[in-house]
N, C-alpha and C positions, 0 to 999 in steps of 0.2 A: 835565279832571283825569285823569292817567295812573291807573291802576290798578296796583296794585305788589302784588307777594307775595313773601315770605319763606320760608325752605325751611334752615331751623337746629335742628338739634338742643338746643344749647345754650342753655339758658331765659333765660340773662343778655344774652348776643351776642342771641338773637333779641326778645328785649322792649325793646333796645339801638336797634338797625336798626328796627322800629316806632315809637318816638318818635320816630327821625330823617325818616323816612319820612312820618310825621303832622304834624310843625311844620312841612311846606311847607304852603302853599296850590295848590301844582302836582302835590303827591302824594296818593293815600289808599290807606293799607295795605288791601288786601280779605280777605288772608287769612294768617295765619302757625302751615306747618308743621311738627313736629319729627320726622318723616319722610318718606322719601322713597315711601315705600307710601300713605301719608297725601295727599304733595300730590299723584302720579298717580289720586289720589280726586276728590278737590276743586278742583282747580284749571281741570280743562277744564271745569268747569260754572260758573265764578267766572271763567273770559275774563281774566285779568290781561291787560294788555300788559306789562307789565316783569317778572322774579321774581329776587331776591337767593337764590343758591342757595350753601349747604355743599356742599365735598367731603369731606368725615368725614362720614356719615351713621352711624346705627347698623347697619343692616343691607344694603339698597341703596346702591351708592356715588351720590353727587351727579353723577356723570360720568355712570355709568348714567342717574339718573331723567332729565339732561335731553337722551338720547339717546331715552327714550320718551314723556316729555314732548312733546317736538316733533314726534313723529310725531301726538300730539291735538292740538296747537296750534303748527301750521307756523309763525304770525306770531309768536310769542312771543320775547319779546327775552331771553335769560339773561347774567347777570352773575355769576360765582363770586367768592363773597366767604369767603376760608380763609387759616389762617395760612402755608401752605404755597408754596416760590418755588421749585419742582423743576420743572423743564422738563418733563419727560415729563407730570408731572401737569396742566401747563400744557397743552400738545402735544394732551393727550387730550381734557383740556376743548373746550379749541378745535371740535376736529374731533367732539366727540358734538356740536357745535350752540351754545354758549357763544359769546357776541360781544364780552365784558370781563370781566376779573379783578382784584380788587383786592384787598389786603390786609386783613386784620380791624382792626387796628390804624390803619388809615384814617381821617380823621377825617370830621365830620360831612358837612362841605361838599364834600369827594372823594366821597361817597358818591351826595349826590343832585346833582352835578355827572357823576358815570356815569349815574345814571338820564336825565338830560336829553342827555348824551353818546348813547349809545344810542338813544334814540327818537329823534333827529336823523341816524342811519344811521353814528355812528362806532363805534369799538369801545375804550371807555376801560381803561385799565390805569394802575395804580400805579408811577410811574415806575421800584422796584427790580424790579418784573416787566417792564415794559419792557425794562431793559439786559441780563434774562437772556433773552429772547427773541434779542433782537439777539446775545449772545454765542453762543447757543445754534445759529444762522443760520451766526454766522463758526467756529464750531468743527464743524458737518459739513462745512463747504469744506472746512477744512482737509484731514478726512479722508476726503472723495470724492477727492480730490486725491491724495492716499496711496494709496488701495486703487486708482485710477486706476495707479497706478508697479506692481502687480504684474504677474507674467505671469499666462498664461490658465491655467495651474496650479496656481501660485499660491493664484490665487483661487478656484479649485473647492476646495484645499486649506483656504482660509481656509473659505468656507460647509460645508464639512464640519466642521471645529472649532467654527463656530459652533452646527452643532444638538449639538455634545455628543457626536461619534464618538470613540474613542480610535488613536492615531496606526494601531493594526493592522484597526483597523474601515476608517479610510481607507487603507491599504494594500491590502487587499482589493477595496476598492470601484472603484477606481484602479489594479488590477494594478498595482501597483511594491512596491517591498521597503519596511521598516518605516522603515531607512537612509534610503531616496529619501525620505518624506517629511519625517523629522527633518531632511532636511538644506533641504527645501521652508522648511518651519517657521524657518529659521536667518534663513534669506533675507526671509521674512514679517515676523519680528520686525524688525531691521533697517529696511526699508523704514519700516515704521510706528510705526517709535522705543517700541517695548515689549518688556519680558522675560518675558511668559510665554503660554500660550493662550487665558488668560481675557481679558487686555487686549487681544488682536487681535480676539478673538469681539468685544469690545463697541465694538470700533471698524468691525465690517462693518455696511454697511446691504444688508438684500436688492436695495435700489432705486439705489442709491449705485454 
């Protein structure tokens, strides 16, 4: 029988996911937190193999706890279950240790269809988290691709704009005139099809 645990603030969502969880006979709830201070208590002493986690926490994010979660319990399999389909929040998950994400709204059989997903070594997702993943994938090509088309000035010009210098801070930094950069900036925009500093900041990636 898998061990499953819960990690929801929300009393209705989390006593929701424990009946789903308890009408397998392949599952049994061990434990359900409604914090994330809470389950870094109890849960490395309760061994789950699987844990259905929030990212809305009240005061620890979900992202957080199951980035220190997994440092008490390496094997542990995490699934973020939240209403939330923002990539980044996605992205983070991911990368604090997270192996599936699924929707709250998910229905019963999506659910413990992830949990047997997962302990079988996959990483289940809800298919509209699925296609923003995947969009998510085709829209930094795009714009590795872009920030690829600038010069080497360019782009020091762009990574200066993106920590938030103002065009005479990067003039300075850059020995050239205030003119030289604005006229950098024209050429920035342009390449990366946007009108102003903020949308080219959020178009650089450091690693890109």
């Amino acid at each position: 029988m898998i061990r499953v645990a819960i990690v929801e603030d929300s009393k209705t969502t989390r006593e929701g996911l424990e009946t789903i969880v308890n009408l397998s006979d392949e599952f049994q709830c061990v434990a359900c937190c409604d914090t994330a201070e809470l389950a870094l208590k109890l849960l490395p002493k309760l061994e789950p193999e699987v844990v259905l986690m929030d990212i809305q926490l009240p005061s620890m994010s979900g992202i957080e706890c199951v980035s220190r979660l997994k440092e008490k319990l390496p094997d542990v399999q995490v699934i973020m279950v939240t209403v939330y389909e923002d990539p980044d929040r996605i992205f983070s998950a991911l990368r604090a240790g997270a192996l599936g994400y699924l929707l709250k709204r998910s229905v019963a059989e999506e659910v413990l269809s992830a949990i047997r997903d997962v302990r079988n070594g996959g990483a289940p997702m809800s298919g509209e988290i699925a296609r923003k993943v995947i969009s998510h994938f085709q829209e930094q090509s795009t714009t590795a691709k872009e920030v690829e088309m600038l010069t080497a000035r360019e782009r020091e010009v762009l990574e200066l704009v993106a920590v938030g210098f103002s065009n005479k801070e990067i003039a300075e930094r850059m020995s050239v005139t205030v003119e030289a950069v604005r006229w950098h900036l024209k050429h920035i925009y342009a390449k990366l099809h946007v009108h102003s500093r903020t949308e080219a900041a959020l178009k650089f990636r450091p690693n890109s």
